[in-house]
C-alpha positions in Angstrom: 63.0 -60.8 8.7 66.5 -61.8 9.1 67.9 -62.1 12.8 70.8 -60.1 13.4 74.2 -61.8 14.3 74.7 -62.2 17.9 78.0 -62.3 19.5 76.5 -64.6 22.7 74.9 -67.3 21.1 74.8 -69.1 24.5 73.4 -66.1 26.3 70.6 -66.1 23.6 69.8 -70.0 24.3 69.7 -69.3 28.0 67.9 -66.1 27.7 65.0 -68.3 25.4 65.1 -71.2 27.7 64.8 -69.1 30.6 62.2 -67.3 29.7 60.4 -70.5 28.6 60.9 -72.0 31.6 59.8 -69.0 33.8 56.6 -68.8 31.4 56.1 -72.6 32.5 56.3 -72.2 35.8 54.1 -68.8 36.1 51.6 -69.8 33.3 51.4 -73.8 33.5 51.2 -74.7 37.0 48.3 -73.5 37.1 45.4 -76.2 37.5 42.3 -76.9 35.0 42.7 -74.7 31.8 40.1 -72.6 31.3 39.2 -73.4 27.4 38.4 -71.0 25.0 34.6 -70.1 23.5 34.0 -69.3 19.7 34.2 -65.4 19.3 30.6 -63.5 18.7 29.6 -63.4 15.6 30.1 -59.6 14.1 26.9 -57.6 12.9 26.8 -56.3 9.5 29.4 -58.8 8.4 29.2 -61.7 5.5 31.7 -64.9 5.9 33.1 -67.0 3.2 35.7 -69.1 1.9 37.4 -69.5 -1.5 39.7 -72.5 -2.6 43.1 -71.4 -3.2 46.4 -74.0 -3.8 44.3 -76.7 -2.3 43.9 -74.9 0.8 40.1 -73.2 2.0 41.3 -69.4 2.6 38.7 -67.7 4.7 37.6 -64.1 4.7 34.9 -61.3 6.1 33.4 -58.4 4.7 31.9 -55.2 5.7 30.8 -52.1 4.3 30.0 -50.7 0.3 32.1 -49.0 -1.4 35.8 -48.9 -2.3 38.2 -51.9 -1.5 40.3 -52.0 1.5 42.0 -55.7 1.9 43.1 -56.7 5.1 45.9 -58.5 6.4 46.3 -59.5 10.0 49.8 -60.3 11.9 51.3 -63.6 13.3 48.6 -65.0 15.8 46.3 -62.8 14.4 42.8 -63.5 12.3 40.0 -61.7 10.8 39.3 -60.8 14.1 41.7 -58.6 14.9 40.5 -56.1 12.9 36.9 -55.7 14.5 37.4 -52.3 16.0 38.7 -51.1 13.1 35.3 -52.1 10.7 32.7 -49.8 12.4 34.7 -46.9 11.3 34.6 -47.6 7.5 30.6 -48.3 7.0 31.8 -46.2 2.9 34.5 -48.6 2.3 34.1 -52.7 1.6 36.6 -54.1 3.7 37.7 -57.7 3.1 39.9 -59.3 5.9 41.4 -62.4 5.2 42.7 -65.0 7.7 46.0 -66.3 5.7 46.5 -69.7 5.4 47.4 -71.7 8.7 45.5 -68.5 10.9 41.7 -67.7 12.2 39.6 -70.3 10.2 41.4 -71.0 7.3 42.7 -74.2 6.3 46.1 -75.4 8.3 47.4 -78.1 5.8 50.3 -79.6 7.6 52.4 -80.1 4.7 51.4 -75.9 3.8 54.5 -73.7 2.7 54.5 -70.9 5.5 56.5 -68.6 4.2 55.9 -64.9 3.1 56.0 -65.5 -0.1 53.6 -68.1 -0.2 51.3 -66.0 1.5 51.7 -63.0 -1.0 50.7 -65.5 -3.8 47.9 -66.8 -1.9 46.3 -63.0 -1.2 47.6 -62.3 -5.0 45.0 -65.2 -6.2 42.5 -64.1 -3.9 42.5 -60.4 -5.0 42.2 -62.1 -8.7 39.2 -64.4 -7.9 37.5 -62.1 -5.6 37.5 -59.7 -9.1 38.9 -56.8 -6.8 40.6 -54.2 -9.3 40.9 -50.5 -7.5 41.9 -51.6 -3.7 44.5 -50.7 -1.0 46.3 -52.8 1.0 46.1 -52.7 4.8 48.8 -55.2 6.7 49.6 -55.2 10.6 52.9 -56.6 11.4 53.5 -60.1 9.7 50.9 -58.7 7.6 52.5 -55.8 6.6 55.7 -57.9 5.0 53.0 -60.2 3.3 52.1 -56.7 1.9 55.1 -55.6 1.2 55.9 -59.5 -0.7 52.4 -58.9 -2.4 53.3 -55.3 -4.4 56.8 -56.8 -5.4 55.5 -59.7 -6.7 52.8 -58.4 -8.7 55.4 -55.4 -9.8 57.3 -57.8 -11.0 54.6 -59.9 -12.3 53.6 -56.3 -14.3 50.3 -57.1 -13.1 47.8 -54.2 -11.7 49.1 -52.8 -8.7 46.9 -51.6 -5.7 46.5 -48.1 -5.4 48.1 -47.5 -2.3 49.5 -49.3 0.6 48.7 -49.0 5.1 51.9 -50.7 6.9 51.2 -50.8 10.7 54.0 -51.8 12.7 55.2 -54.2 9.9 57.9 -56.6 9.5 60.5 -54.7 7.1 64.2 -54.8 8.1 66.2 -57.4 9.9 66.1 -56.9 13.8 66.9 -58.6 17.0 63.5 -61.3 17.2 61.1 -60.9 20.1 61.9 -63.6 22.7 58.4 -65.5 22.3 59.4 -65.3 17.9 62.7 -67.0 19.2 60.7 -69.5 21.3 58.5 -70.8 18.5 61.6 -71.2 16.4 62.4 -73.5 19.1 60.6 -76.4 18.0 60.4 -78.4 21.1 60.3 -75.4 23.7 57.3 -74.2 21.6 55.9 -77.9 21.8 56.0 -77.6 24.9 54.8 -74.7 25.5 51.7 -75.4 23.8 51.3 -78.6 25.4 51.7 -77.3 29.0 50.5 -73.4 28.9 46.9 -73.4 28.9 45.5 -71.2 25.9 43.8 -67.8 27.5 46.9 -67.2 29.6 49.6 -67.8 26.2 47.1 -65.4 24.5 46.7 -63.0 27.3 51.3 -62.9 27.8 51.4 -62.7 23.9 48.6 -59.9 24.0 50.7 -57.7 26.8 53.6 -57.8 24.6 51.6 -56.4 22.2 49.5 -53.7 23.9 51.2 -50.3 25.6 48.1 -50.4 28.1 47.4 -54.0 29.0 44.2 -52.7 31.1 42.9 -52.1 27.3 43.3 -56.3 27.2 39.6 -57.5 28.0 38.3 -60.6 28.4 36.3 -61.6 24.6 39.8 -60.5 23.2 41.9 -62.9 25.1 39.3 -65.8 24.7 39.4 -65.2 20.9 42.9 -65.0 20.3 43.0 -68.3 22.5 40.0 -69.9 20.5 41.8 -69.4 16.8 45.5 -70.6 18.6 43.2 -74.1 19.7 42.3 -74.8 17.0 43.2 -78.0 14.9 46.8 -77.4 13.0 46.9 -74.0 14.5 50.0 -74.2 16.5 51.8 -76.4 14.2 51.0 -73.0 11.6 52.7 -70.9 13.9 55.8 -72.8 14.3 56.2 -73.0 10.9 55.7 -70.0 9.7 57.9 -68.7 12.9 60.5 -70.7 11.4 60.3 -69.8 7.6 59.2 -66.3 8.9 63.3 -64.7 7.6 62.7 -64.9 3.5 65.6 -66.3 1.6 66.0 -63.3 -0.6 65.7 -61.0 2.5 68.5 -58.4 0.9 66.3 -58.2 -2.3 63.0 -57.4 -0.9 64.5 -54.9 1.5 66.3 -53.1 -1.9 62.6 -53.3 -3.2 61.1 -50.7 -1.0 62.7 -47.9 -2.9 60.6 -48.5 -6.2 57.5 -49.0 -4.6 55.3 -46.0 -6.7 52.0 -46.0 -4.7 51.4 -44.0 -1.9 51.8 -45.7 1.4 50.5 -44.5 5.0 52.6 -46.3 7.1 51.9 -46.0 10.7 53.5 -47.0 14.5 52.6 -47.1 17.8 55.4 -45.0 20.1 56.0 -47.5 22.8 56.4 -50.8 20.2 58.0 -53.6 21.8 58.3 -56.0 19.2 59.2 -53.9 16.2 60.5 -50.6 17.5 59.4 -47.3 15.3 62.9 -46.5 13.9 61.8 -49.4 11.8 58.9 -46.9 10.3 61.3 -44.0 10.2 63.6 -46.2 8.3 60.5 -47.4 6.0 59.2 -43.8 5.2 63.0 -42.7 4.0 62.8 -45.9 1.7 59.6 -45.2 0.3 58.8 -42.5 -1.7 55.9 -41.8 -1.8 54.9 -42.3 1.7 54.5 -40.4 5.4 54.2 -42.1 8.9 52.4 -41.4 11.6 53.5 -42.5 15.1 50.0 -42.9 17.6 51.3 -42.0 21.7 50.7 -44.3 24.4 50.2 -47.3 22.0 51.8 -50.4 21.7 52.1 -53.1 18.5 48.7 -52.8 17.3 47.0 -49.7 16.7 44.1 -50.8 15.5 42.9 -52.9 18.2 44.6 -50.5 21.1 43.7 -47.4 19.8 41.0 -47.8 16.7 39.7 -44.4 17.0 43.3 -42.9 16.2 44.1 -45.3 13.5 40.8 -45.1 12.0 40.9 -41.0 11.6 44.4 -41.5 10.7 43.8 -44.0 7.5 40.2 -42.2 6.3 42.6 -39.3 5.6 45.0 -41.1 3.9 42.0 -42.9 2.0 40.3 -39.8 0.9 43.9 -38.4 -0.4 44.4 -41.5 -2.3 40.6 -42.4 -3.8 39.9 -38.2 -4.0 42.3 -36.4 -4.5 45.0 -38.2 -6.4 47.6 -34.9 -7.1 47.6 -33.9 -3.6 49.5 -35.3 -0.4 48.5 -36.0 3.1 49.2 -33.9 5.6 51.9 -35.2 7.5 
């Protein structure tokens, strides 16, 4: 989303190029990398690809039943929401790794932009023939989301039947300090080129968890493996870069006519996006509660799946069973 105006532009260059350069030193120096390892395969889980603007757009799914699509954050992949699948064995979950992310296609000419994104999961709904669904998006994945419903309201094409927002992109705010690094082209080069992988996954990870004890091993070797791989890096930058959309005032107007319900949920102690952002959300959207998780950080459903997962089979229920009636809040 857009940046806000800062009175210190100097400060904010020397604030990103000292924390680049203290990430260098405590990070890089650091002798022989120790290289990443393909994730375990998931039980119970069928992967495949479809062709979508010239790009292979990969996805998993889980479960029978009624559709939940899934849309992971920047950095993020399919994998991300593993914690989250054992709890919904009645629903078919698709997760889909957006173009440039997990193992998807990283074309380097790609438009990385939310908007691009939100056609790309648009055509993928459409091909995938999935009619009666609900949209699940973490973070960057929530805007994508959030891009999606507009454009197929606008489009007058079938809308989803309710939307989950966790900790999502929605209003313009200060950007994290590693967000401002990547729109750094050449600090993030060299980042990349210096940092070895498991330890820029495991800094990005504590941003991103309240309880970094909850950070094990497999999940800092898979976040590492998907940011190795070929194209993957230059897919971040970009999309860090084209991450503010140009009509940022009119998406942000949107909110108010969105007519589904939406469960929109937060983790208390959010460093990246904090949860006045989800307060502000729920007042935009009508039809639509939040619920904020204690002692939980930027990701709910990795840090605390148990709590997320009770929280959105309520919402489900509400919204596939009982369509007059609200969730409690």
């Amino acid at each position: 989303m857009k940046q806000l105006p800062q009175k210190h532009s100097l400060y904010r260059i020397l604030s990103v190029l000292g924390f680049a350069v203290l990430m260098l030193i405590a990070l890089g120096l650091s002798g022989c990398p120790d290289m990443p390892n393909p994730p375990a395969k998931e039980k119970n889980v069928v992967e495949n690809s479809i062709e979508i603007d010239d790009a292979r757009i990969h996805y998993v799914q889980s479960g029978t039943g009624k559709d939940i699509l899934l849309i992971h954050g920047l950095g993020g992949s399919t994998y991300s929401w593993r914690r989250l699948r054992p709890h919904f064995p009645d629903y078919r979950l698709t997760a889909v790794d957006l173009m440039g992310f997990g193992e998807s296609d990283k074309p380097k000419n790609g438009q990385y932009t939310l908007e691009h994104q939100a056609v790309i999961i648009s055509q993928l709904v459409a091909k995938l023939g999935i009619r009666d669904y609900v949209i699940a998006g973490h973070s960057y994945g929530g805007g994508v989301a959030l891009q999606t419903y507009r454009m197929l309201a606008g489009k007058k094409m079938t809308l989803p039947r309710g939307l989950i927002l966790i900790d999502t992109v929605a209003y313009p705010q200060q950007m994290p300090r590693y967000m401002q690094l990547l729109r750094t082209r050449w600090l993030a080069q060299l980042t990349f080129a210096i940092v070895p992988r498991k330890k820029s996954a495991r800094a990005l990870l504590e941003e991103i968890y309240y309880d970094p004890a909850k950070i094990d091993p497999a999940t800092v070797n898979a976040y590492a493996y998907y940011l190795d791989l070929p194209g993957a890096q230059h897919a971040m930058i970009e999309t860090a870069k084209h991450i503010i959309p140009a009509d940022t005032d009119e998406l942000v107007a949107s909110y108010s006519s969105i007519s589904v319900r939406t469960l929109i949920v937060w983790g208390k102690h959010d460093r990246l996006i904090p949860v006045e952002a989800g307060r502000r959300l729920t007042r935009a959207i009508k039809h639509s509660h939040l619920k904020v998780i204690p002692d939980c950080g930027h990701a709910p459903h990795e840090e605390m799946p148990d709590k997320t997962a009770s929280i959105i089979r309520d919402f489900l229920q509400h919204v596939y069973m009982r369509r007059g009636s609200s969730p409690s809040e």
